[in-house]
C-alpha positions in Angstrom: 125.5 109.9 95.6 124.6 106.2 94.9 124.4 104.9 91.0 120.5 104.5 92.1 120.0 108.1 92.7 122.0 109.7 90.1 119.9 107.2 87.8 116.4 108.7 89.3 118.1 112.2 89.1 118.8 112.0 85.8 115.5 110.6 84.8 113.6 113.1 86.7 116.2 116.1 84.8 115.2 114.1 81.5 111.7 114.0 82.3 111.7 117.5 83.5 110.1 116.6 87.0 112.0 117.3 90.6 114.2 114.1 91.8 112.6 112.4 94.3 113.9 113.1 97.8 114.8 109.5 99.8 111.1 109.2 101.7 109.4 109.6 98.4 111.8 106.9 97.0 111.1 104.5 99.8 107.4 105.7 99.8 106.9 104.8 96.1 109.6 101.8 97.2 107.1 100.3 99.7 103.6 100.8 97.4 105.4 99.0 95.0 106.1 96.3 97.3 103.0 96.0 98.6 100.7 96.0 95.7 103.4 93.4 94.2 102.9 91.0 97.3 99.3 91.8 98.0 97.6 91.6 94.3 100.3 91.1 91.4 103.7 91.6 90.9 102.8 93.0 87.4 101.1 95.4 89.0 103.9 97.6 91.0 104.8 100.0 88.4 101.2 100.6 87.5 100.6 101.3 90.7 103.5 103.9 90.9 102.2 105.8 87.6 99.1 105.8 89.3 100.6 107.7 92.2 102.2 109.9 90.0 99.4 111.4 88.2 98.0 111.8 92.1 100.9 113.4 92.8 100.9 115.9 89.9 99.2 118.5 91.7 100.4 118.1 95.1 102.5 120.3 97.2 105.8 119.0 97.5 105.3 118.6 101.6 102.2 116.4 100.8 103.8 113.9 98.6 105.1 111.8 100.8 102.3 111.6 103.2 99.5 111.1 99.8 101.5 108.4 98.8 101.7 106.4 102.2 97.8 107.1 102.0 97.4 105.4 99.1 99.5 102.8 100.2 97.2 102.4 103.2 94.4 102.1 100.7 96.3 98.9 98.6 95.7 97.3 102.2 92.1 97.9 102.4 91.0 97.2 98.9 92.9 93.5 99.7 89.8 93.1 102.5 87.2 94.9 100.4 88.1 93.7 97.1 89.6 95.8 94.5 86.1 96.9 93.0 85.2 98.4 96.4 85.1 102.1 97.2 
């Protein structure tokens, strides 16, 4: 186990949430990433609580995939402006 997951491990214990499994780490990795290079960098970890409250309800097997989708989205609200739908 790396320092970086036992850190996320023990948060998730602490926070009383399931760690994250490594594609929902590099999932949330790479939103972060994105919306940082795309819009602000300030941005990122906003982003990432918003995918969390997304993610409350999901079933563990959609996780992953809902958050690559919203991902996805970062890209097209860069072309269609943030306000867009």
């Amino acid at each position: 186990m790396t320092e970086t997951t036992g850190f996320f491990a023990a948060l998730a214990e602490r926070g009383g949430t399931p760690p994250l499994d490594a594609e929902e780490a590099d999932a949330l990795l790479r939103l972060a990433r994105v919306v940082a290079h795309r819009f602000e960098r300030r941005y990122a970890p906003l982003a990432c609580y918003v995918a969390g409250r997304a993610l409350a309800s999901a079933d563990a097997s959609q996780r992953t995939a809902r958050i690559r989708a919203l991902t996805d989205t970062v890209g097209q609200m860069e072309r269609d402006g943030p306000g867009a739908r």
